[in-house]
Structure formats: C-alpha cells, structure tokens
TIBATI-571293 format. One record per atom (N, C-alpha, C, O): residue in three letters; y, x, z. Coordinates in pm, whole numbers, plus 50000, padded with zeros to 5 digits. Layout:
N
alaYXZ/...
***
This chain:
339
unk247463759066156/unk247743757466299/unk247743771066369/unk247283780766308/unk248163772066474/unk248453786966578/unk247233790266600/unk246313783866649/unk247283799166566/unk245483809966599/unk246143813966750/unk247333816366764/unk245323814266841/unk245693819267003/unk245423833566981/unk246133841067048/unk244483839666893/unk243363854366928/unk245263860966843/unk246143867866894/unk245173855566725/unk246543866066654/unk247503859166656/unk248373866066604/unk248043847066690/unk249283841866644/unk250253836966548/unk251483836366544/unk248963832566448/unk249253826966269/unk248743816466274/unk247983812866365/unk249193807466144/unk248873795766114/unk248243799465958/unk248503808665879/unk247293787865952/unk246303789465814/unk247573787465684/unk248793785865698/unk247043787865602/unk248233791265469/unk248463776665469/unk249673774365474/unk247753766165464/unk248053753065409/unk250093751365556/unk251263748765527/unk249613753665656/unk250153753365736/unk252023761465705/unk253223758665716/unk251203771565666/unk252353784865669/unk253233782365493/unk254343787565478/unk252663775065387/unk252963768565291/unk253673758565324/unk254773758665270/unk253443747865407/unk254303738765447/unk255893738365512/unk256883731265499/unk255483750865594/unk256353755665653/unk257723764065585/unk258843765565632/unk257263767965479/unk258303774965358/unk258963766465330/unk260193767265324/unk258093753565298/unk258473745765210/unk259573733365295/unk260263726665220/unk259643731665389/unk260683724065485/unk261773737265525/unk262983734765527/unk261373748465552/unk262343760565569/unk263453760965457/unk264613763965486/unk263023757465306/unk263773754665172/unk264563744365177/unk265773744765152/unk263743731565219/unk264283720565208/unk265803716165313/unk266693708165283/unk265673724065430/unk266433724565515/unk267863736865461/unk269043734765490/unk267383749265381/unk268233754765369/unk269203746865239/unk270363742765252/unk268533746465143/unk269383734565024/unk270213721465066/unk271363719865026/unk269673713565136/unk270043703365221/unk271663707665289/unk272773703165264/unk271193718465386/unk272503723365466/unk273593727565331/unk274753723965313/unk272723736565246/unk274183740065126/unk275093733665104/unk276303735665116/unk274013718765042/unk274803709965010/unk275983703165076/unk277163700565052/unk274753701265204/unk276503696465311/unk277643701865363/unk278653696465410/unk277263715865344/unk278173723965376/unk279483724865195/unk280673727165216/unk279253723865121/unk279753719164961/unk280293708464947/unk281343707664883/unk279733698165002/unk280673686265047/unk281863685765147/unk282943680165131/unk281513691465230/unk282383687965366/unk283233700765353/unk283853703765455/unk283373708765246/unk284223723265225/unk286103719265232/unk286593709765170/unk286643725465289/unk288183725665279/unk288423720365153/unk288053726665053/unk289183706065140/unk289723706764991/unk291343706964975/unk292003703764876/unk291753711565097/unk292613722565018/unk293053736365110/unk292463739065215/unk294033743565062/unk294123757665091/unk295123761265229/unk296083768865223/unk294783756165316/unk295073754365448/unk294313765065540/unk293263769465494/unk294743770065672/unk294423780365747/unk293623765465855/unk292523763865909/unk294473759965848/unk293743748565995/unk292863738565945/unk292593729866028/unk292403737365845/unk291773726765812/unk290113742965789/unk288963741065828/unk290513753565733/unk289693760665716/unk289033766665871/unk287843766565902/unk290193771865955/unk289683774066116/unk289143760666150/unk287923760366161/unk289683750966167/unk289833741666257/unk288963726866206/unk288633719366298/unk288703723866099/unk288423712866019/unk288563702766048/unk289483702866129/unk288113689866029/unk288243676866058/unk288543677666208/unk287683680466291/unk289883674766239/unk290313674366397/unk290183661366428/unk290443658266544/unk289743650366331/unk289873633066406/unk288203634366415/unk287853622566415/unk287303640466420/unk285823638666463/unk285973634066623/unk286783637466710/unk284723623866622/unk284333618266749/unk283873627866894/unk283013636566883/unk284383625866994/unk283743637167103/unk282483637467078/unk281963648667077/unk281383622567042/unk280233629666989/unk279453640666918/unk278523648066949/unk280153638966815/unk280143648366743/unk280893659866763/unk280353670066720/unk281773660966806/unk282163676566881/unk281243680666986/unk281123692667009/unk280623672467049/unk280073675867139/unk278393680867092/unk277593687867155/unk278233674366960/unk276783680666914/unk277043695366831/unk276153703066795/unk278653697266809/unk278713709366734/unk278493718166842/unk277603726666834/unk279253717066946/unk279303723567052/unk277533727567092/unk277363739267058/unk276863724667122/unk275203721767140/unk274993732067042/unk274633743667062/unk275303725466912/unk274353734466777/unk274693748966812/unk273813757666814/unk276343752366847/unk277053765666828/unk276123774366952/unk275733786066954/unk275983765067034/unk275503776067136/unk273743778567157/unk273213789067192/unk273173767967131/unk271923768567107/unk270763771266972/unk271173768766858/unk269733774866984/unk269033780466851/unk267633780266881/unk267303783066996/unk266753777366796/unk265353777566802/unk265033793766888/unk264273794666984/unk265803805766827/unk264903811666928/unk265583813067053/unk264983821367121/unk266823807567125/unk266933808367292/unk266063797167304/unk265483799367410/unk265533784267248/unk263993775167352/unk263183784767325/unk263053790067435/unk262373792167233/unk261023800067211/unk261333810367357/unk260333813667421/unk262833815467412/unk262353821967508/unk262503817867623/unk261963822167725/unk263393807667609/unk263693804267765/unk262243794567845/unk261803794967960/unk261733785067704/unk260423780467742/unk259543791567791/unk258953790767898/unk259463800267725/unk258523812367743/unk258853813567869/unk257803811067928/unk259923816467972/unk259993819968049/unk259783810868150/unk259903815868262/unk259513798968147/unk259363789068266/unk257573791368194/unk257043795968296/unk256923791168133/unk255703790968111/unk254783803868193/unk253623802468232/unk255433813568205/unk255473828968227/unk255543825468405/unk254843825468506/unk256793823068361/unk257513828068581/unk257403814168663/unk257403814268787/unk257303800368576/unk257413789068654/unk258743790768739/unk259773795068688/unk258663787468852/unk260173781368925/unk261573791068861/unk262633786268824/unk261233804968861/unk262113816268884/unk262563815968702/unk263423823468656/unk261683804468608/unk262093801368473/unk263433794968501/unk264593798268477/unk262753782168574/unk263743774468551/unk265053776468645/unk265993770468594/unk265243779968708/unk266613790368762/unk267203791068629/unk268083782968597/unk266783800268550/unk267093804068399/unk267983792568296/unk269013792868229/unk267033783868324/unk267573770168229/unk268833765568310/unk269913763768254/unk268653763868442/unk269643759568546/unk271403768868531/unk272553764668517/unk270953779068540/unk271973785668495/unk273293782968344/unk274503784668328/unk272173778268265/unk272573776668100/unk273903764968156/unk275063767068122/unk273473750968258/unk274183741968244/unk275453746568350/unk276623745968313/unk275093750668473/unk276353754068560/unk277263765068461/unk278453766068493/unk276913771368372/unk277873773368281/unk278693768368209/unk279863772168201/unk277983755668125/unk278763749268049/unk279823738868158/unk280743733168098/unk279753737468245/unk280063729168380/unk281473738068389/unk282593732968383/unk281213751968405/unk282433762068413/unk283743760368275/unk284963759968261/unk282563759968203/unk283253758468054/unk284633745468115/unk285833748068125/unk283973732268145/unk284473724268125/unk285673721268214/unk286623713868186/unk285443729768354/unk286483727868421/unk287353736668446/unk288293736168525/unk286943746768360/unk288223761368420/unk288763763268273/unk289933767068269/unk288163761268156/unk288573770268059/unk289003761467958/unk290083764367906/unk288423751267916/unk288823743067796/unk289873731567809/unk290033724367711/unk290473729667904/unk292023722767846/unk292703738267877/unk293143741267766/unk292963747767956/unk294113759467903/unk294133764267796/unk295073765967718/unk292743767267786/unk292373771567625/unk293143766867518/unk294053772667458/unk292483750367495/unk293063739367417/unk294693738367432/unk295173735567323/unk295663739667532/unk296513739067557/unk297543753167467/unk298613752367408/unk296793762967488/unk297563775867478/unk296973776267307/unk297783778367216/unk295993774767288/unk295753781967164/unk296133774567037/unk296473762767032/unk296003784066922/unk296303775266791/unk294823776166712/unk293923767766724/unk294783786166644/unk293633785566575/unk292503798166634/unk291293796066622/unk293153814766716/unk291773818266706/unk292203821366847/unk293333818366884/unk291263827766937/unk291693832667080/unk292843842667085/unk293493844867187/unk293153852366889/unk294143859966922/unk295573851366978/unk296433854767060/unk295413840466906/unk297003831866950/unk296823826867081/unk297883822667128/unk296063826067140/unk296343826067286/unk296953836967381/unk297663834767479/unk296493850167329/unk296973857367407/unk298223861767328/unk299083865667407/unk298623862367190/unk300243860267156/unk301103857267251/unk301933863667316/unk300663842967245/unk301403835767334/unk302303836867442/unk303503834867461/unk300523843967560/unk300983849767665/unk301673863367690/unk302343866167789/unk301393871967576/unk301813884667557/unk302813888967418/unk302563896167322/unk304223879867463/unk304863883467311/unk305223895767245/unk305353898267125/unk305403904667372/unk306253918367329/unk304473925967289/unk304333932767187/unk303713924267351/unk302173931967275/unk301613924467227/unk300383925867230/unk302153913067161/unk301103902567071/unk300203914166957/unk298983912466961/unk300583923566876/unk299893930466802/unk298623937966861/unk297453936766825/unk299303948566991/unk297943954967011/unk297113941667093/unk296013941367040/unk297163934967158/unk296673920167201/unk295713917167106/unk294503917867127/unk296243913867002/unk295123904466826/unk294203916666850/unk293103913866898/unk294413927566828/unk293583939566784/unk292613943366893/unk291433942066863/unk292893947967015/unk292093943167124/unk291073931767128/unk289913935567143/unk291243920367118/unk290663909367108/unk290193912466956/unk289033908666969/unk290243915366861/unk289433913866743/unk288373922466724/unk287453921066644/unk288553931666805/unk287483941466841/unk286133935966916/unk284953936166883/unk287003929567065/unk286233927067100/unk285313913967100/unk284383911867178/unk285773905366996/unk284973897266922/unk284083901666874/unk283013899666932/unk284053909066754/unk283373918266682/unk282273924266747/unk281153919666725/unk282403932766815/unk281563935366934/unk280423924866982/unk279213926466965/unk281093912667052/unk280683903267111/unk279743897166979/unk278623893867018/unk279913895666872/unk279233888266759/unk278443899066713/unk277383896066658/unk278773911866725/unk277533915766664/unk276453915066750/unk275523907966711/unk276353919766843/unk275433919666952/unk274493907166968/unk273283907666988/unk275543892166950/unk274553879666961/unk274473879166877/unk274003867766879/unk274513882566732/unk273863883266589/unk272603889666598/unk271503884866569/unk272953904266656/unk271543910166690/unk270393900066744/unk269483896666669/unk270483895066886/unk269763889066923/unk269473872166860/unk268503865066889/unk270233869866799/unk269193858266689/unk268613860866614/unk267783852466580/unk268653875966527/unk268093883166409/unk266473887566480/unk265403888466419/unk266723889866625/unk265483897966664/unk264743882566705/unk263533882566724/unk265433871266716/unk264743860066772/unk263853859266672/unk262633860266680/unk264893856266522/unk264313850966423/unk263013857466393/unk262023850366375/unk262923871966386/unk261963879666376/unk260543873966476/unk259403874966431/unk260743869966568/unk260263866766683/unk259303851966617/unk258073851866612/unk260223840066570/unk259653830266533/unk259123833566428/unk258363824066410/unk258903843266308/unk258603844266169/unk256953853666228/unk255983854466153/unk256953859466360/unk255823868266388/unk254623855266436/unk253463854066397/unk255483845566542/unk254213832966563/unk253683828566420/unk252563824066441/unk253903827966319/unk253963819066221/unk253123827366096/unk252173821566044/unk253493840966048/unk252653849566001/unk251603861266075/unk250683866966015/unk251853862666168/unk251373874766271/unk252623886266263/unk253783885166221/unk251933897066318/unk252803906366293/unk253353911466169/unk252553912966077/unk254643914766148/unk255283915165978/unk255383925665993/unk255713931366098/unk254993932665836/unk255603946365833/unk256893949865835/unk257613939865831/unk257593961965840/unk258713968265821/unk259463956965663/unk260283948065685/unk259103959165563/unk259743955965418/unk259893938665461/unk260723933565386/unk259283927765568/unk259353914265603/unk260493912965669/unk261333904365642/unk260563919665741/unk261353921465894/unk262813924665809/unk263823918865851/unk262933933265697/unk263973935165655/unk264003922465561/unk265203920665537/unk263313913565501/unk263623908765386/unk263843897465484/unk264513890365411/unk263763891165592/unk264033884765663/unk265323881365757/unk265703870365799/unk265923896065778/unk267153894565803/unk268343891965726/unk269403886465755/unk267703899365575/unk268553901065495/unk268853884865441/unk270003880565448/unk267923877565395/unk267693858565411/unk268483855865482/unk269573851365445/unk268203857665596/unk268853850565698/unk270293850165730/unk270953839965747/unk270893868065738/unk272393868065754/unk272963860165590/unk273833851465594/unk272513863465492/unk273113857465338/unk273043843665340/unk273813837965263/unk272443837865397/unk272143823665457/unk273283817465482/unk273963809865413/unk273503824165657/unk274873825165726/unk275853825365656/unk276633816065642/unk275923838165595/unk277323841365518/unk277803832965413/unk278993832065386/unk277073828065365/unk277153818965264/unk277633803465306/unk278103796365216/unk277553798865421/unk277783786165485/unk279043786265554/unk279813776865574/unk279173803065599/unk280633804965616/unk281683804565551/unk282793799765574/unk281163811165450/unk282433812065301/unk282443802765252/unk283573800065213/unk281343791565219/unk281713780065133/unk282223766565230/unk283003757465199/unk281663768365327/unk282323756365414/unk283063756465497/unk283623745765520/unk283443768565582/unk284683772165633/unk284083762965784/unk282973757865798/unk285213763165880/unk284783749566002/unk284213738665969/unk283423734366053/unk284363731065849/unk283943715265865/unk282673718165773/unk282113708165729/unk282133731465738/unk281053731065706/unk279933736865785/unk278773732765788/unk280413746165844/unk280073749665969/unk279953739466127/unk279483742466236/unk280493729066086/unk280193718066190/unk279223710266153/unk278083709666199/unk279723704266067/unk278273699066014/unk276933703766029/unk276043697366086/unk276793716065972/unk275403722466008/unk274933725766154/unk273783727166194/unk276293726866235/unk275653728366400/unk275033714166393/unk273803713666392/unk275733702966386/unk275273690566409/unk273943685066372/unk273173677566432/unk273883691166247/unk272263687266181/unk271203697066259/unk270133692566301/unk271583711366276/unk270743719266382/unk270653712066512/unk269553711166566/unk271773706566570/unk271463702066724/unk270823687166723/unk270063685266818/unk271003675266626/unk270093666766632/unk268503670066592/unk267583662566625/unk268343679866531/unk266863683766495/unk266323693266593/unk265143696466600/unk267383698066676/unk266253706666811/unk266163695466904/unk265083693066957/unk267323687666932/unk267413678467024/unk265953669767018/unk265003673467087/unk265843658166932/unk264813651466835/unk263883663666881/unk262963658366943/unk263683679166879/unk262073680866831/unk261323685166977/unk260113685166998/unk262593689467090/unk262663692267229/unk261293676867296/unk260123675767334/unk262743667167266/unk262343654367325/unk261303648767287/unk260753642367377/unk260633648567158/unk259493644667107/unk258283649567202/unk257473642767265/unk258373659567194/unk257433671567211/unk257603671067382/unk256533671867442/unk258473670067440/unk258573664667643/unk257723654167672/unk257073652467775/unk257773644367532/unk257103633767554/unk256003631367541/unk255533620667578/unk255433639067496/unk254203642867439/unk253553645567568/unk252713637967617/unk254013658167630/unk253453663167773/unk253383651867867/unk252403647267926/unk254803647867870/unk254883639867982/unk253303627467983/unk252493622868064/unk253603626667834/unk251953610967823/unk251203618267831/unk250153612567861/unk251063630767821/unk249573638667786/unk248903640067940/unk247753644267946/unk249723636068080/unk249883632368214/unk250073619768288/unk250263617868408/unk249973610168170/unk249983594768208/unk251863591168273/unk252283579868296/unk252533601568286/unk253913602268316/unk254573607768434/unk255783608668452/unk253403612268532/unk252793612268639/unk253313627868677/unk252453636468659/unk254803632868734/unk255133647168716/unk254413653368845/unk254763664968866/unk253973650968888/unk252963658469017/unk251563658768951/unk250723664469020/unk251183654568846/unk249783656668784/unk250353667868697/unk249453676168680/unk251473671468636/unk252023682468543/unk252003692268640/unk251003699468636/unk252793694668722/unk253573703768834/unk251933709068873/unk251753721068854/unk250813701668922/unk249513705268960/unk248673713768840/unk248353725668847/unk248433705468741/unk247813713968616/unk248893727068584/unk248353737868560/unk249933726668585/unk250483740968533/unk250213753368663/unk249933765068634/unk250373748368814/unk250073758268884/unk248593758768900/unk248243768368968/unk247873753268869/unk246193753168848/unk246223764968743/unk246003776168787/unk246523763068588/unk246113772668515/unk247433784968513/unk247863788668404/unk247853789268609/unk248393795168569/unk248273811468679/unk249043820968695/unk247183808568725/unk246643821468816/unk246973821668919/unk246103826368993/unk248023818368977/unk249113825469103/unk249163811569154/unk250153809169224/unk248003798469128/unk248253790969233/unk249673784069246/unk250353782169144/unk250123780369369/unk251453771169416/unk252583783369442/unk253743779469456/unk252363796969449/unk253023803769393/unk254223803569275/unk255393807269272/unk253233796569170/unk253933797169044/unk255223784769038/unk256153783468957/unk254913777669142/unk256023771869183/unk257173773969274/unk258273768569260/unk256953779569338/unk257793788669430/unk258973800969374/unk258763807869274/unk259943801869442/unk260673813469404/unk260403826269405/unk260063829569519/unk260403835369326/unk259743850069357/unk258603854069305/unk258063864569341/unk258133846769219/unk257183851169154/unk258083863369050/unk257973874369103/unk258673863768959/unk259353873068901/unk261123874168952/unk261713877968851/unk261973872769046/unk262673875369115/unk262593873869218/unk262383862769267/unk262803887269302/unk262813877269452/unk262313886569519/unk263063890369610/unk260823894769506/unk260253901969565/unk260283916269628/unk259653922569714/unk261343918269541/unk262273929669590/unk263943927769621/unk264623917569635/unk264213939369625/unk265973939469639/unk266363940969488/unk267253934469432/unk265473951669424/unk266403951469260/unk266173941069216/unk267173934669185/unk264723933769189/unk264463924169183/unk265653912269203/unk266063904269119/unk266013913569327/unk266923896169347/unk268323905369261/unk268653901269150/unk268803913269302/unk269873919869212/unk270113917569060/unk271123914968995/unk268423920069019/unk268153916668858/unk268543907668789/unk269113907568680/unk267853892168926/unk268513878568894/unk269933876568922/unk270633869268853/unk270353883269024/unk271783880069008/unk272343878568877/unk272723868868811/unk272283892568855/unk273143900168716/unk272713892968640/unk273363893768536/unk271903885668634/unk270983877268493/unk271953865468484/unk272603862268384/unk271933857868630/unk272463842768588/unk274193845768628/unk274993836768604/unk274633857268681/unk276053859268606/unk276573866068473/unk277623868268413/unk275313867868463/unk275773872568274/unk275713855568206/unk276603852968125/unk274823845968235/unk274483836868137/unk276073828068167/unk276793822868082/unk276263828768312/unk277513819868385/unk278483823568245/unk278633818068135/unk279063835968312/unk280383844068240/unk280293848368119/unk281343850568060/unk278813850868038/unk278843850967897/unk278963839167838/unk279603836767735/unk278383832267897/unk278853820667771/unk280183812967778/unk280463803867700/unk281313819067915/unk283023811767883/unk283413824567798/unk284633826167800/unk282843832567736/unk283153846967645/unk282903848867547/unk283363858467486/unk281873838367483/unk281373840367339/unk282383831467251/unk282893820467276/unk282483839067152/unk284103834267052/unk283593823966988/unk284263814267021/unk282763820666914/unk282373809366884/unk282213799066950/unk282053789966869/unk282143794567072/unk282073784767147/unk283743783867196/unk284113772067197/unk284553791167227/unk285713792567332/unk286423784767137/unk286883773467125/unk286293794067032/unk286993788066925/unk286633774366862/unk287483767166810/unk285333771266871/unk284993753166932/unk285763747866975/unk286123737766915/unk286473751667111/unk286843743367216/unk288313740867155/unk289073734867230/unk288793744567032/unk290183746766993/unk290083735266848/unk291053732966775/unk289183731166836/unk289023721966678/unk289753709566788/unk290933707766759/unk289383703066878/unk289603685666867/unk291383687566916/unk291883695666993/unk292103675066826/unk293693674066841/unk293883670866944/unk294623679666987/unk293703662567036/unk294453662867201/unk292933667867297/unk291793672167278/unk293703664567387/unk292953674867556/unk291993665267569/unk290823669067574/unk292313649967576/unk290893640867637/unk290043642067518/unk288883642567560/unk290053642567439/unk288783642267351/unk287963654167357/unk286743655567347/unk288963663167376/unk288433678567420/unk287233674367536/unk286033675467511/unk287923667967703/unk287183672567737/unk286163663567731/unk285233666067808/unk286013650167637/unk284753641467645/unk283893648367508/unk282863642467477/unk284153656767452/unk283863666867378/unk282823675967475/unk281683678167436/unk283203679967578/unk282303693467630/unk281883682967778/unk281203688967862/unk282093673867799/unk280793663167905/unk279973660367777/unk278803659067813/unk280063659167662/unk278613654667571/unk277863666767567/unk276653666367589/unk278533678867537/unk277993690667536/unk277503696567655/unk276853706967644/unk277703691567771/unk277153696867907/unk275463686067895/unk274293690067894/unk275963672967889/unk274953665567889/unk273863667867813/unk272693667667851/unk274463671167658/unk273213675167555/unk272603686567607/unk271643683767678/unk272883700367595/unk272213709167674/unk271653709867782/unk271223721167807/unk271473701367867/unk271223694767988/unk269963691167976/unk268893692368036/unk270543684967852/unk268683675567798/unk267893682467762/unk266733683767801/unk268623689367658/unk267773706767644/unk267053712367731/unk265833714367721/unk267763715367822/unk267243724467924/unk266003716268002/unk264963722768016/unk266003706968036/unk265553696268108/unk263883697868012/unk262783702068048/unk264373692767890/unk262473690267786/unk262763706167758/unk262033707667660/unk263283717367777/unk262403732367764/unk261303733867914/unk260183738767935/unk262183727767982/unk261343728768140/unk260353723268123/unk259423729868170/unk259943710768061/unk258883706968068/unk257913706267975/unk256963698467984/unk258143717067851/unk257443722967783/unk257083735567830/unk256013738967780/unk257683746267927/unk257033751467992/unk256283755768051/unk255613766168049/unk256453739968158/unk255173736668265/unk254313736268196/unk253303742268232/unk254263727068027/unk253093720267981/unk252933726367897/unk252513720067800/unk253143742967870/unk252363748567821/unk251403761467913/unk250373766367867/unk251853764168010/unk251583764268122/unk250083754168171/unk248983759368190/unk250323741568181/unk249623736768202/unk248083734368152/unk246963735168202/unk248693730568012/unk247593729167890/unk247103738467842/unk245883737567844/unk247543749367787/unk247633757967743/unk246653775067834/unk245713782367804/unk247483773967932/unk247263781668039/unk247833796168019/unk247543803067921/unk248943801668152/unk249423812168140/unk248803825368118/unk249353835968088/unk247783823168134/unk246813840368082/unk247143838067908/unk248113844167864/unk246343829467814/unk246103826667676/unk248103826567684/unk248293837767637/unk248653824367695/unk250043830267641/unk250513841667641/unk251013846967541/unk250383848267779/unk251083864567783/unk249493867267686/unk249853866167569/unk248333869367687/unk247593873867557/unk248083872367387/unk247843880967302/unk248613863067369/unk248673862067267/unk250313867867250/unk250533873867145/unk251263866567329/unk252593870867309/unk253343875467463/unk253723865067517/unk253623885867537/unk253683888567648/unk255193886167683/unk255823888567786/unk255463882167599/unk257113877067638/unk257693862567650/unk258753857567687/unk255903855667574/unk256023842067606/unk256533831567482/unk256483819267480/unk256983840067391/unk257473836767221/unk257163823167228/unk257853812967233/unk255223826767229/unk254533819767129/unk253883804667203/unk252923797967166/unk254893802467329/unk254523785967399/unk254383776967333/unk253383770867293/unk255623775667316/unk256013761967254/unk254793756467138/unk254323745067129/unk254443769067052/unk253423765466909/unk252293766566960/unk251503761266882/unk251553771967083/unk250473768167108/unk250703756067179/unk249813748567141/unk251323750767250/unk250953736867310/unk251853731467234/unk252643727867321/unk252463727267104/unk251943717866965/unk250573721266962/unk249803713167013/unk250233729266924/unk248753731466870/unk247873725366934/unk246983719366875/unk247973725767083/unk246803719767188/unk246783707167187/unk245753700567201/unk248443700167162/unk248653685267177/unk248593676267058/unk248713664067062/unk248303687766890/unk247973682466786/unk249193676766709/unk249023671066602/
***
C-alpha cells in the first residue's frame, strides 16, 4: 500500500502490480495480433475497421486522448488548487465541444488518410512542400507529447517504487516506447483501436469506481465533500473559490489564460486525435462518434473532480504536496485511505 512519509508500496503490493502490468501488456499483444491488417492495404492499415460503432469510435477517441498520467495530474491539481483545478478539467471538455463543431465533419470531409491529404487537397500546386511542412510538424507535435507521457510514466513508476534511479528511469522508457512501437507495427489502426478501447474502458471503470467510493465515503451528500475538502485543506472556503492559484495577480490570470487556450487549441492540433476523426466512413457516425467522446471525457473529467476534492478531503492537502508537490501521488493515497 502507499507509504505517505516516501511514496511506495510494500513488495507484496509492488509484486502484484508487475504482475497485472504483464498481464495487461500480453493481453493487449494479443489483441492487437488478432485485429492486425489482413491484408496489404494503406486504408485498412491508416484507417481500419471503418464499419465500427460510434461507440466504439467514440471510446477510441477517449483512449487516444487520455492516459493514466493526464488523471494523476489533473486530479493532482483540483486536490492542490481546488476550484482554479477544476477550471482545468473544464477546459479538457469545451475543447472536445470545439473538436466537434468546427473541425470534424471538414476534416472528415476533406481528408483521406493523414492530415497531409487534406492540405493536398487544398493546396494542389504546393501539395509537396504542404506534406513536408505538416510532417514536420507532426513530428514535432508527437515528440513533445511523447515526452510528456514518458515523464508521466516516470511519474506513476516513482508513486509505486519511490524515487528511481537514473539506470530505472531509462529502463523504463525504453519498456515503454518498445511497448508502443511494437503495437504500432503489428497492429497498424485496428490494432491500435482496440487497445485505446481496452485503455478507455479500464480508466473509465477505475475513475468511476473510485468517485463512488468518495461519493459513499459522504453518505452521497456533495456539500459534506465540498466541506471536508475545504476543512482539510488549509485555505478554508478559499480553496473553493477562484484564485487560489490563478487569479491573484495579472501574470497570474495571464498564466491561466495561456493555460486553458493551449488545452482549447492543443487538443484540435494533436495528430492523433484530428487522424481519429478520419477512420469512421460517413459524417453522421463521425459526429455521434465525437458526442460519445465529448460525453466519455466528460465523465472523466467529472470522477477526476471528485477524486480531487476527496483526496483533498480525506486525505488532506498538506500530506499530498508532502509527499509529492505536484500532486502525482492523490489519487494512490486516497485508494489507500479508502482501502
């Protein structure tokens, strides 16, 4: 279980944990081996199973954009800042909201298989420097959010062992991207969907479990939550209020600006989601495709908020920034508190 003083779990714990970490990576292989291109097609390899249900587009969509470590921080941050968190989460959905009404039927309309053929399209006489432009700045764009799941991952592997040395930290990335790479090359899109799908019903499932938990751990009662989290969390009815970490200054509100128009406008920009929006064969499924995906993340956002509060609450915001000052380590201490 989570030690609060260092931030580890006892070996029986941290053994278990390998051992479903395995079971989950073999599992995904496999499905990703099954559901592989069977035959030698560019659109079945970009694009895969195009007759899938908006449900299920709509949970790939979820898996593609979400990951165990954006809840470890975004919880962290409603646990941390309270109101000026959840702004944060709030932001995540008026994005996907943008997604749905500005960008994904033109998208869907114009494109074939990657964002370069969209701008072909529009740009016939520079379709070349166009692809190349845009392939760059994909590239770019993916390494950077590669970075930041690599440093997440690092992030969840530190609650779980304590701090890792240098030779972990590398043997950890190195796992992890070969992981990736490997699910890419053998399953192409329809193996790569699949696995968003099995990732987004198992955060979804572990979000909601765990909301529910808080919520009973309060008789259901959200003004007995909302009270215990600004009780332990120092700053009083403050911590409900705006401005506890934006607000209090001018750079300050500036900060947040730039924050929730990066989350707005980065996420109609990240190539993996915009090349999502290009798998389902006509426009309505498309867009009952990205209303499941607004909704699912929604829900997301909704049980991170209230794992927040309720770690916040239970937990108490001093014993978190102590044990992790960025807030990592919420979520596993209040499991821990709630057993």
């Amino acid at each position: 279980m989570v030690t609060m003083s260092e931030g580890i779990v006892d070996r029986f714990s941290l053994q278990l944990t390998f051992v479903l970490f395995l079971s989950v990576v073999v599992v995904t292989l496999f499905m990703a081996l099954l559901t592989a291109p069977q035959r030698d097609e560019l659109s079945e390899f970009y694009l895969g199973n195009r007759t899938m249900s908006p449900l299920r587009n709509g949970l790939a969509m979820c898996g593609d954009y979400l990951s165990a470590a954006t809840l470890l921080g975004s919880t962290g941050l409603v646990a941390l800042n309270g109101y000026d968190g959840l702004l944060y989460l709030g932001g995540t959905v008026v994005a996907w909201m943008m997604v749905l009404l500005l960008i994904a039927e033109p998208l869907r309309r114009a494109g074939r298989f990657t964002l370069g053929d969209t701008l072909a399209l529009r740009l016939t006489r520079l379709h070349r420097p166009a692809r190349l432009a845009l392939a760059v700045c994909t590239l770019v764009i993916t390494t950077l959010y590669l970075v930041a799941q690599l440093v997440g991952s690092i992030a969840l592997l530190t609650q779980f062992t304590g701090e890792p040395g240098a030779a972990t930290r590398t043997l950890c990335v190195i796992v992890i991207g070969t992981v990736v790479i490997v699910y890419a090359a053998i399953g192409g899109a329809p193996g790569a969907t699949v696995i968003q799908i099995i990732k987004a019903v198992m955060l979804i499932a572990g979000v909601a479990v765990t909301a529910i938990m808080v919520l009973n751990h309060y008789d259901w009662n959200p003004n007995a939550l909302l009270s215990a989290a600004a009780n332990h969390s120092g700053t009083g009815t403050q911590f409900l209020e705006p401005g506890l970490r934006y607000g209090v200054s001018t750079t300050s509100k500036i900060d947040f600006f730039s924050l929730e128009l990066a989350i707005v406008l980065g996420l109609a920009a990240l190539p993996h989601v915009l090349m999502r929006l290009l798998a389902p064969r006509k426009v309505d499924v498309l867009r009952s495709s990205v209303v499941w995906a607004v909704g699912l993340v929604g829900l997301v956002c909704l049980a991170a908020g209230i794992l927040g509060l309720g770690a916040t609450a239970v937990v108490g915001r001093e014993t978190i920034a102590e044990t992790d000052h960025k807030g990592d380590s919420a979520v596993l201490l209040l499991a821990n508190a709630l057993g």
